[in-house]
C-alpha positions in Angstrom: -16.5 32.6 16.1 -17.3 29.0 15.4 -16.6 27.3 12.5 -16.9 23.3 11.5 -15.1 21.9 8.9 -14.9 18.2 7.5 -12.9 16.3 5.3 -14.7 15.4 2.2 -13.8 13.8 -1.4 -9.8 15.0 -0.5 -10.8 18.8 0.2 -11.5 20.2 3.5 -15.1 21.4 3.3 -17.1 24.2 5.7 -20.2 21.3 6.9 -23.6 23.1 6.5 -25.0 25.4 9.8 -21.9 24.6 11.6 -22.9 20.8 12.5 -21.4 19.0 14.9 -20.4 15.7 12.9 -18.0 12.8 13.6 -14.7 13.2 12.0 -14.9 16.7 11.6 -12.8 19.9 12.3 -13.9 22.4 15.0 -12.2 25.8 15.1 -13.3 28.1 17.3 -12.0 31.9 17.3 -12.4 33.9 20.3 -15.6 32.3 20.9 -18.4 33.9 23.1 -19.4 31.8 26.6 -22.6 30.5 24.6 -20.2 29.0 21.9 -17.9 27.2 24.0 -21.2 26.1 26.7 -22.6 24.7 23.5 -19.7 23.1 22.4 -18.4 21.8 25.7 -22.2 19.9 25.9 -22.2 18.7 22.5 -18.6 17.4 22.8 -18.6 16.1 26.9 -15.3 18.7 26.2 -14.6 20.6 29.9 -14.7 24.4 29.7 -11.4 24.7 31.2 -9.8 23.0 28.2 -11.5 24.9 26.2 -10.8 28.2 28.2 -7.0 27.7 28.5 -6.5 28.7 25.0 -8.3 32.6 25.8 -5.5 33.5 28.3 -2.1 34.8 26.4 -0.3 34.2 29.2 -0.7 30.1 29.1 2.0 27.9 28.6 2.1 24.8 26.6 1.1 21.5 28.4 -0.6 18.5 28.1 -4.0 17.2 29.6 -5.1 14.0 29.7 -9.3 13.2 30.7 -10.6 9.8 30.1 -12.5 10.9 26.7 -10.6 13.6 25.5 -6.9 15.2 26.1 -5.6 18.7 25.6 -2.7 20.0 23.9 -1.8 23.6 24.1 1.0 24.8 22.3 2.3 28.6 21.4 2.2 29.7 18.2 4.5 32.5 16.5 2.6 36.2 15.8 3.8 38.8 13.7 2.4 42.1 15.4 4.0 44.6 12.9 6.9 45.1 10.6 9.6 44.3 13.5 7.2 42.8 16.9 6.6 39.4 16.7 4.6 37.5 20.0 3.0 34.3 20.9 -0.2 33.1 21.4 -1.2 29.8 23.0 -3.5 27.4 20.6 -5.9 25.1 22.2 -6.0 21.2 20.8 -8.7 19.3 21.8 -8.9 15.6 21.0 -12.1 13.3 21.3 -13.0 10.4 20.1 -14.8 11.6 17.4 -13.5 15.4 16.9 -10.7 17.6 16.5 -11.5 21.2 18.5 -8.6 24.3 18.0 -9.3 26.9 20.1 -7.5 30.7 19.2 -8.0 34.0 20.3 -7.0 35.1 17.1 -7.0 34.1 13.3 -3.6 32.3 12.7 -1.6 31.1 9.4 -0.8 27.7 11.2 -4.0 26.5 11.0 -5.8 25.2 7.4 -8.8 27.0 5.7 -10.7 25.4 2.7 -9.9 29.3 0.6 -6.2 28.5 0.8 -6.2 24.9 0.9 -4.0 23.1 3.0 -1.1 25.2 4.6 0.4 22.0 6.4 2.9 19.7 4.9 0.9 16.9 3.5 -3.1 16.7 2.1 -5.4 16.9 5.6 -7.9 14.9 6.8 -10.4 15.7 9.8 -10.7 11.7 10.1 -7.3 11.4 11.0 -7.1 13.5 14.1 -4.2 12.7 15.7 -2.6 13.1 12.4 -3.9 16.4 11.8 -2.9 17.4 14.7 0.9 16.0 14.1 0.8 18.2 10.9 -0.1 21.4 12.3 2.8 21.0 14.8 5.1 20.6 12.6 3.8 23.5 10.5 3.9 25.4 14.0 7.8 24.7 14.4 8.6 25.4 10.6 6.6 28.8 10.9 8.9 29.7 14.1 11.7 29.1 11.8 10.8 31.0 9.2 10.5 34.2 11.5 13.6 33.3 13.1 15.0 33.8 9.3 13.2 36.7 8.9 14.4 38.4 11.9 18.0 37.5 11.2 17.1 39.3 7.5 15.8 42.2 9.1 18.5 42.4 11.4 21.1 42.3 8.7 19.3 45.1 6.8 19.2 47.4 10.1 22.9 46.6 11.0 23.7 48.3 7.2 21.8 51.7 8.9 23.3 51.9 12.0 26.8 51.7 10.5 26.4 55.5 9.6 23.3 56.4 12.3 23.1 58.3 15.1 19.4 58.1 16.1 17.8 55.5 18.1 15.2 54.1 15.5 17.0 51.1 14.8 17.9 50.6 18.4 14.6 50.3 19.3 14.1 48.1 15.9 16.2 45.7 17.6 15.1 45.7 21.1 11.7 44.8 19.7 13.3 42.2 17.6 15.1 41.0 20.9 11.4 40.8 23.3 10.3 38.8 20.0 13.3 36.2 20.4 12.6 36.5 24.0 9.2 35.4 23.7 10.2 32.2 20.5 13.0 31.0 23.2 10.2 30.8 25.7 7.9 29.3 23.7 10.0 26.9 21.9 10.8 25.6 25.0 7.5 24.4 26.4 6.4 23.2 22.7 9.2 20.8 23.1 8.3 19.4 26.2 4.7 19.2 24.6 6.2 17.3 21.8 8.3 15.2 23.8 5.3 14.1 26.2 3.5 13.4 23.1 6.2 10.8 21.9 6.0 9.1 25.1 2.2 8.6 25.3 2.1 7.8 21.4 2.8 4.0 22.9 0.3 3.9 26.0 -2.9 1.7 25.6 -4.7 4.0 28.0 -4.6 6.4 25.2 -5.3 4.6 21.7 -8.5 6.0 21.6 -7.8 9.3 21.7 -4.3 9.5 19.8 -3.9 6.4 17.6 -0.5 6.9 15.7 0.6 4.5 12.8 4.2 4.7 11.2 3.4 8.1 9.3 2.5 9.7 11.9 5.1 9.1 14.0 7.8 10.3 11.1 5.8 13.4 11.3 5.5 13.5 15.0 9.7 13.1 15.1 10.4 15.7 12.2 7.9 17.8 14.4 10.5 17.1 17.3 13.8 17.6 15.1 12.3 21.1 13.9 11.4 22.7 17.0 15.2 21.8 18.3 16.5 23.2 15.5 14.2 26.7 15.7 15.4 26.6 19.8 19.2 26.4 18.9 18.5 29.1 16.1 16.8 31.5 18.5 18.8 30.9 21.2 22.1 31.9 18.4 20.4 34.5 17.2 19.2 36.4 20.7 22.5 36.0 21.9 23.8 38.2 18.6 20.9 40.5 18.8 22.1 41.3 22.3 25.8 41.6 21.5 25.0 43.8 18.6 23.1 46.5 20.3 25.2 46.7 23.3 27.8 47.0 20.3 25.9 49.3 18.2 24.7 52.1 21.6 28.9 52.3 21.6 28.7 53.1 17.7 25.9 56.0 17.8 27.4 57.3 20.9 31.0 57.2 18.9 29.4 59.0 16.1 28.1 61.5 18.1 31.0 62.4 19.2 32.8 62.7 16.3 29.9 65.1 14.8 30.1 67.2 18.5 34.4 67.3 18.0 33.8 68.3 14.6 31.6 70.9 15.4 33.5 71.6 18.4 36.5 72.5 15.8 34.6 74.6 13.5 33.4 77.2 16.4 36.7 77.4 17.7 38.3 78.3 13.5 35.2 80.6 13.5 36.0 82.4 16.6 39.5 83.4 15.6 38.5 86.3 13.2 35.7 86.8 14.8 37.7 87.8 17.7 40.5 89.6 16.0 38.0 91.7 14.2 36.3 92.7 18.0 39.9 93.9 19.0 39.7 96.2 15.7 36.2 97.6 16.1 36.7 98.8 19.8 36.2 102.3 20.6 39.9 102.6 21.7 43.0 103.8 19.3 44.0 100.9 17.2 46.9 100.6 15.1 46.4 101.6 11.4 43.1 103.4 12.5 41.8 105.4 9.8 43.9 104.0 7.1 42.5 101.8 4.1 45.2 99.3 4.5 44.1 98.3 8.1 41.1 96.2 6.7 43.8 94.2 4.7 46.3 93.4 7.4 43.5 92.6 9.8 42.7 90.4 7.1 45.4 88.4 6.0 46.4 88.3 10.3 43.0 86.1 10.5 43.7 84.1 7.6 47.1 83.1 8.9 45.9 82.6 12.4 43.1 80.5 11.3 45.5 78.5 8.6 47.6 77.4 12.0 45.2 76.8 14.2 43.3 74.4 11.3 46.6 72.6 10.5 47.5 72.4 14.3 43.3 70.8 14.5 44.4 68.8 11.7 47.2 67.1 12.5 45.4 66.1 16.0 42.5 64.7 13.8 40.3 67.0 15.0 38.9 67.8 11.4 
């Protein structure tokens, strides 16, 4: 899917039949080989930059040609209710475009229906800018699912306190592959945005990434909140995996306690059961044929069980 988009009168616009302008925005989702041949002609783009972006399992990194440069970064997914993944997203900077490439729609980039999603007004013209903002929106949206996980995880810990299925186990193991996957990806985006703050200064590259003061306040806030989502997942996955060792001890604990308690009710059960077997035999039993016999068979189970439920009792079997 190919879109264009171009900053016009402070609003980013869709440009008319998907023209390739200067200054403007290309986004391209899951595009077909004839989409990214026509683009990488129009552009002088290589297909390998723009093919990097349609394999999940790239990590981020930095490409440098003479007229254009790559930046691929991992972005957070949510997948479902508690599976969260990353996918890689393509940036490709020329000298007169800004190209994303994704294999799926994504929340970190900008769409003229919901305006801008990134932390300041947009502007296609302003492409290393642009770019600046959507990695910072990239590291604020890691930390908002860290959050969210450490919400969720909260909420499940309240279950398991009384559980003794493995729902919320597995709640939590796919909780911990997500963490597994942010740590991972945090990682590399870091060494993305650090590479980015050392070429920000080389002459080689002023063409492609010219960076005034702004942009370098939002290229270092960029950098301060991808640490700060790396130390929070890195907290976090180390509690997730504390807990649910802790928490397999705690539904095998209450299992055992239901299996003891049931264990203790069979044996109360089989006391009268068994005293009324030695008074239904088909031998000569005392008090046979007298109406009394049911009644002292009777209370004799009572009292038996009584002691052996006080004796269960005071071992905390019940």
């Amino acid at each position: 899917m190919l879109h264009v988009f171009k900053t016009i009168d402070h609003a980013l616009q869709p440009v008319p039949g998907n023209e390739l302008v200067k200054d403007a925005w290309i986004r391209l989702i899951n595009p077909s080989a004839d989409e990214i041949r026509s683009i990488c002609i129009a552009t002088g783009v290589p297909e390998d930059f723009v093919r990097a972006a349609l394999d999940e399992e790239e990590r981020s990194r930095i490409e440098v040609e003479e007229h254009c440069m790559l930046v691929l970064t991992n972005i957070p997914m949510m997948r479902g209710p508690d599976i969260y993944d990353t996918l890689p997203l393509g940036m490709i900077l020329t000298a007169d475009n800004l190209i994303s490439v994704s294999l799926e729609e994504t929340s970190i980039l900008p769409t003229p229906s919901q305006g801008t999603s990134l932390s300041a007004p947009c502007s296609t013209s302003k492409r290393t800018r642009f770019l600046l903002q959507i990695l910072y929106k990239n590291a604020t949206v890691f930390l908002r699912y860290i959050h969210q996980i450490n919400r969720q995880t909260d909420e499940i810990e309240r279950h398991l306190r009384k559980s003794m299925n493995n729902a919320e186990v597995f709640q939590l193991f796919d909780m911990e592959k997500g963490l597994t996957y942010f740590t991972a990806a945090l990682r590399t985006n870091g060494i993305v945005l650090d590479r980015l703050f050392r070429l920000r200064k080389s002459g080689n590259l002023q063409h492609l990434i010219p960076m005034f003061e702004e942009d370098e306040d939002i290229l270092e806030d960029a950098i301060i909140e991808n640490r700060q989502a790396l130390e929070m997942v890195q907290m976090y996955s180390d509690i997730l995996s504390g807990m649910m060792d802790a928490f397999t001890s705690v539904i095998s604990n209450n299992l055992n306690q239901v299996m003891k308690f049931l264990a203790s009710i069979t044996i109360l059960i089989s006391i009268p059961t068994m005293i009324s077997s030695f008074w239904g035999m088909n031998v000569g039993v005392p008090y046979i044929g007298q109406q009394a016999g049911f009644w002292v068979v009777l209370v004799l189970s009572l009292i038996l069980t009584g002691f052996t439920w006080f004796i269960l009792w005071r071992k905390k079997m019940l």
